[in-house]
N, C-alpha and C positions, 0 to 999 in steps of 0.2 A: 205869227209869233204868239206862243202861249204863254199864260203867269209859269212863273217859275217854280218846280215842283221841291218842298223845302224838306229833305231826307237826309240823314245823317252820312258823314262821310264816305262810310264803308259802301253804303248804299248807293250814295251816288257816283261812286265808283265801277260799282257791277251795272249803273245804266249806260255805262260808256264801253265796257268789256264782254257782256251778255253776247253767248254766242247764236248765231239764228237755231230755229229747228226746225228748217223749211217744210209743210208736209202736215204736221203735229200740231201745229198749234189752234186753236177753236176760236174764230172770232166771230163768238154766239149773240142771241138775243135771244129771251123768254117771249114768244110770239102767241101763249097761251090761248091770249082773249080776241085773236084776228078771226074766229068763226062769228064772234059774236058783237063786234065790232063793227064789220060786214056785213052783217043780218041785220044789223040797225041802221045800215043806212050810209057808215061813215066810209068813207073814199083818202085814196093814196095817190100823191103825185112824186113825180120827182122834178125839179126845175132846172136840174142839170142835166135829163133825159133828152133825147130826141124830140121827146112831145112838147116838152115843156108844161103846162097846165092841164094836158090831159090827165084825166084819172088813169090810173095802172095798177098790177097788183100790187101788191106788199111784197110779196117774196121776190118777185121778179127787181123790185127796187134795192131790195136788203142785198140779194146779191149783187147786182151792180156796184154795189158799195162796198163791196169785201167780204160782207158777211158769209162765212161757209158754215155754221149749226146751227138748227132749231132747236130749242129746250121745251119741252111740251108735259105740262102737268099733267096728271092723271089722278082722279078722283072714283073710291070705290063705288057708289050708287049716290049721285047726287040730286038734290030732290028737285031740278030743274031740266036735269039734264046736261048743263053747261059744266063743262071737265068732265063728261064722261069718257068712258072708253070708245065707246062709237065715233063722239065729235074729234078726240085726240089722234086716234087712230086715219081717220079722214083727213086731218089737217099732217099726220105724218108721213100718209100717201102724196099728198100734194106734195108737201116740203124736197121728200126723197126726190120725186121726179124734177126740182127744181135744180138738185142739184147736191142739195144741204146734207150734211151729216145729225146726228139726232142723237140730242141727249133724253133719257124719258127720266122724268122729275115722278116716281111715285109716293105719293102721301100717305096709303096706309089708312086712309080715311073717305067718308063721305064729303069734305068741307076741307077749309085753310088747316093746314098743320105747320105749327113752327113752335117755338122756347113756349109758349103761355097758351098751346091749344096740342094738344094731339088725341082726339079724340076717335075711340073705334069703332069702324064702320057696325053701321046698326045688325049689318045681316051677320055679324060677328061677336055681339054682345053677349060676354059671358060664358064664353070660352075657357076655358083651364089653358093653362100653358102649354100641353102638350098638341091639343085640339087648334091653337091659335095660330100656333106656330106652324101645322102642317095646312093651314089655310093660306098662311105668309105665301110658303112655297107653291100650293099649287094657283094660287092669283097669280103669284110671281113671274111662273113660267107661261098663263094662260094671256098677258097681257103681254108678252115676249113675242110669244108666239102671236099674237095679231097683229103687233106692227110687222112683223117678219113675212108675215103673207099679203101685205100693202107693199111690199117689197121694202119695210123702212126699217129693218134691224138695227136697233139702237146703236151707236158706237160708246156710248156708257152710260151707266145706267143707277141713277141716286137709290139707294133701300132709306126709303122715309124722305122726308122734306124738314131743314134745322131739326135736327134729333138732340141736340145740346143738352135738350132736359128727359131724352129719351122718347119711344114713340108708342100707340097701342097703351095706351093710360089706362089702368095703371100697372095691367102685368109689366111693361118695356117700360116703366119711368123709371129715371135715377135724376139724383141732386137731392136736395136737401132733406125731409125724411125720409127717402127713400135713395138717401144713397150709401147704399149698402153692399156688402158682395152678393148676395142671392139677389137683389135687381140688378147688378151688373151682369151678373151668369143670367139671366133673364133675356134680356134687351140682345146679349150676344148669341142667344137662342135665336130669337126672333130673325137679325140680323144672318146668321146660318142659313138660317129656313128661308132665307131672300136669294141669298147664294145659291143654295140647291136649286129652288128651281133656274133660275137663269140659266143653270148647267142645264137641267132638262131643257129647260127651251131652245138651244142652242144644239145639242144633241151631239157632242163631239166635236162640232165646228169651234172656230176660235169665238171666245165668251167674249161679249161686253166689255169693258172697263167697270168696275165696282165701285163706286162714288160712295163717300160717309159724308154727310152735307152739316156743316157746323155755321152757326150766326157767329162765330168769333172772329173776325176781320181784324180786327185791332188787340186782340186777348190773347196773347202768347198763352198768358198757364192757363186761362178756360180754357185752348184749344189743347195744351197737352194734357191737363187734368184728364180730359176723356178720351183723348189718344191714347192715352199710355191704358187705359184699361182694358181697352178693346182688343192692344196688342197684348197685352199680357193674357187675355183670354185668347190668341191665336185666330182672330177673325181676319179675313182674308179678304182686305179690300186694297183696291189698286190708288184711286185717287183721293187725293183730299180736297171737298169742296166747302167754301168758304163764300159768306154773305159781308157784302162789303158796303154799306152805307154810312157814310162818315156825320152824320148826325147822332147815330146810333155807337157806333163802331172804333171810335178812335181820329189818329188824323193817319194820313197818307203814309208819314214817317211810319207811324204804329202798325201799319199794314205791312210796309215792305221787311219790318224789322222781324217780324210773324211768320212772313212767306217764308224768308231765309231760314231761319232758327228749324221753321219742320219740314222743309226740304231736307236739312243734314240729318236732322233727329231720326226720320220716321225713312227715308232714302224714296217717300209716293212724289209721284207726278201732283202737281197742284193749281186748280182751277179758280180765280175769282168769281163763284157761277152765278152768285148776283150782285149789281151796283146799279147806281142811277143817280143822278143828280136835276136839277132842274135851267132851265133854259129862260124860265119866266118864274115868277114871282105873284103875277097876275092868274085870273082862272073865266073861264070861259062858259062854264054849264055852270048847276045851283048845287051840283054835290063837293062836298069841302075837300080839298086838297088835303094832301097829308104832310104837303113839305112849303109852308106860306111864311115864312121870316127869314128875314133879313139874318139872327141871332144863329139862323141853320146852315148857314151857308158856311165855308171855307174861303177865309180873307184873299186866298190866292186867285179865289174861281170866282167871281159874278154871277147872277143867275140873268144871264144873257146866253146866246146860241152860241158866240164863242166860249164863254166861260166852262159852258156843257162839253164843247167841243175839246176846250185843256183840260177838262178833269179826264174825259174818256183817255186820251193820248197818256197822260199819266198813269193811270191805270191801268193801258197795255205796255208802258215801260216797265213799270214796277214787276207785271207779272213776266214779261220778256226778259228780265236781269235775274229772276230766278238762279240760283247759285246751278250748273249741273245741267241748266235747261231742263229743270224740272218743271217751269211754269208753263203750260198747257191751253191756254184760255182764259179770257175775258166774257162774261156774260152780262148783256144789257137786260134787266127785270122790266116788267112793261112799255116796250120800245113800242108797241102798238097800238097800245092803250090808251086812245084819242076819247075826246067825248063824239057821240054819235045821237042823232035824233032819237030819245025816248033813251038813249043809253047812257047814265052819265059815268064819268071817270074820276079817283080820287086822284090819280095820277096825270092828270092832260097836260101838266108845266114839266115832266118826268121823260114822257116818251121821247122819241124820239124822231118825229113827226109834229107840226106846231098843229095848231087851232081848225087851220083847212085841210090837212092832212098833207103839206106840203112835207120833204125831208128837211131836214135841219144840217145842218153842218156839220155837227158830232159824226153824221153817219161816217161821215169823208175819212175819218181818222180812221177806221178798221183797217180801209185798203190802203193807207198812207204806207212811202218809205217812212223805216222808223227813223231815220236821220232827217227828213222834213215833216214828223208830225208836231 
C-alpha cells in the first residue's frame, strides 16, 4: 500500500480511465555510470533473485524487474574518457543484447549540459553558425551510426540534454538576453542539423523517435513558452521529454497538470526521461549527497524504500493517464549510481540499488500490474 498520490480531480480521474499501450511504453533507467561503477569495484545483487546475495549483473537485474530501456549519455570528447562514445557505445552493445531498447541522451558537449551549463565541445569552438551546425549533423549521424553497428540503434534519440535555455552557448542560446528571434532561428538551426543527420544515419530505414528534452516537469508556460517556438519555426520532433524532480520541479499534481495540457497542445508522445527520489536520508561515502533534508522531501513519500517505491508507482500513473495514451515512459536518473571503492556518488540515497548494491523495492513497481502498484 502506497501514500496517497494528491492530484486534482480531473486528473485523478484519468488514473482510473488511462487506456494500456501494451508494447509502447519505456520503463527506462539512466544506466550511464554502470561502466564506471563496475571498474570501481561496485557489485549488484538482487535478493528476490535465484541467488539471492550473490553479485549479478545490473542489467540482467534491471530486467527482471521490468525494466525494458537504457538511456545512455554521450559526451563529445571528454577529458577522462567516461561518456565517451567508445564507453557509451560498449555499454549499448551490451544493453541491446540484454534485451533493452535504447534511448541515446546526446549533450552536444565535452561535460554535464543542462538549464545553467551548455557548453561547446572544445574540438568545435568558434564555429559560425553555418560550420557549427553541419558539425551538429555529421556527429549526429556518426554517433547513430556506431550504436547501429553494436547492433543498438537507438529507439529515440534526445538532440541536446535540458535545452530550456538553449544548447551550443552561445550561438543555440535563447532566454533571457538572448531571447530573441534570430537565437531562436539559431538553436532551430542547430536542432535541423540534429534531424539531418539522424536521417543519414538511418538511411531510409524507419528514424528514431526525435526527443526535445525540457527541465520543466512542473512548468506548464516554460514548457510551452519554448514549444510553441520551435513549432512555429517547423522543427520536426516527435517526443516531448521532460525532467521531473520534485524538489526542483513542482509537486506531482504540477506534473500531471503539464503532461495533460501538452499532450492536447502539441498532439507528441511524452516521456518523463528523468526522476529520482531518495530511499535514505542517510549517506554512505564522504562525497555530499545532493538530496539530504527532510525540507526536500514530498509529505506523501518518506525517504524510506517504500516511500521511493510510491513515488516511482506514481510517476508511472501520472505518465500511464496521459490524455490519448500519449504518455510513453518513465525514466529512473542514476538508478546505478552506488558509491563504489575509490568512486564516490552524490546520488547513493537516489539509486536505485541501496549501500551493498542490493535492489530496493522501487525496482518492483516497473514490472507491477498497475492496479497492484
Amino acid at each position: 500500500m502506497r501514500p496517497a498520490l494528491f492530484l486534482p480531480i480531473a486528473f485523478a480521474a484519468l488514473l482510473a480511465a488511462a487506456p494500456a499501450r501494451a508494447g509502447r511504453f519505456m520503463n527506462g533507467v539512466d544506466a550511464s555510470y554502470l561502466p564506471q561503477v563496475e571498474a570501481a569495484g561496485g557489485t549488484f545483487r538482487d535478493d528476490a533473485g535465484p541467488d539471492g546475495e550473490t553479485p549479478g549483473d545490473a542489467l540482467a537485474i534491471l530486467r527482471a524487474h521490468g525494466v525494458t530501456t537504457i538511456r545512455i549519455r554521450v559526451w563529445h570528447t571528454p577529458t577522462d574518457g567516461a561518456g565517451s562514445l567508445t564507453e557509451a557505445v560498449a555499454l549499448a552493445g551490451r544493453a541491446a543484447a540484454g534485451g533493452f531498447d535504447i534511448l541515446l541522451d546526446l549533450h552536444y558537449s565535452d561535460t554535464w549540459a543542462d538549464p545553467g551549463h551548455q557548453a561547446v565541445p572544445a574540438a568545435w569552438a568558434g564555429l559560425e553558425l553555418p560550420v557549427l551546425a553541419d558539425s551538429v549533423r555529421l556527429y549526429t549521424r556518426d554517433v547513430v551510426r556506431a550504436f547501429a553497428a553494436r547492433g543498438a540503434t537507438p529507439r529515440c534519440v534526445q538532440l541536446g540534454n535540458e535545452i530550456t535555455a538553449g544548447m551550443l552557448w552561445d550561438t543555440g542560446r535563447v532566454g533571457g538576453a538572448f531571447d530573441t528571434d534570430v537565437q531562436w532561428d539559431r538553436l532551430a538551426r542547430l536542432l535541423q542539423a540534429g534531424i539531418d543527420g539522424l536521417d543519414e544515419a538511418v538511411a531510409g530505414r524507419i528514424r528514431p523517435q526525435v526527443m526535445i528534452h525540457l527541465d520543466r516537469g512542473g512548468d506548464n508556460a516554460g514548457a510551452r513558452r519554448f514549444l510553441d517556438r520551435l513549432v512555429s519555426r517547423n522543427v520536426p520532433f516527435d517526443v516531448i521529454g521532460l525532467s521531473y524532480y520534485p524538489w526542483w520541479h513542482g509537486s506531482p499534481a504540477d506534473l500531471a497538470a503539464n503532461l495533460g495540457d501538452l499532450a492536447a497542445r502539441y498532439g507528441k508522445d511524452i516521456i518523463v526521461v528523468e526522476t529520482a527520489y531518495p530511499w535514505t536520508l542517510a549517506w554512505r561515502d564522504n562525497t555530499h549527497n545532493i538530496i539530504g533534508l527532510p525540507a526536500q522531501l514530498l509529505p506523501a513519500y518518506p525517504a524510506t524504500p517504500e516511500g521511493q517505491r510510491g513515488f516511482l508507482a506514481a510517476m508511472l500513473d501520472i505518465v500511464h493517464a496521459v490524455p490519448d495514451g500519449r504518455g510513453i515512459g518513465v525514466f529512473w536518473w542514476g538508478a546505478e549510481w552506488i558509491a563504489a571503492p575509490g568512486f564516490g556518488s552524490s546520488w547513493e540515497n537516489l539509486a536505485l540499488f541501496d549501500g551493498e548494491g542490493r535492489a530496493l523495492p522501487a525496482l518492483s513497481a516497473f514490472g507491477a500490474d498497475p492496479q497492484k502498484r
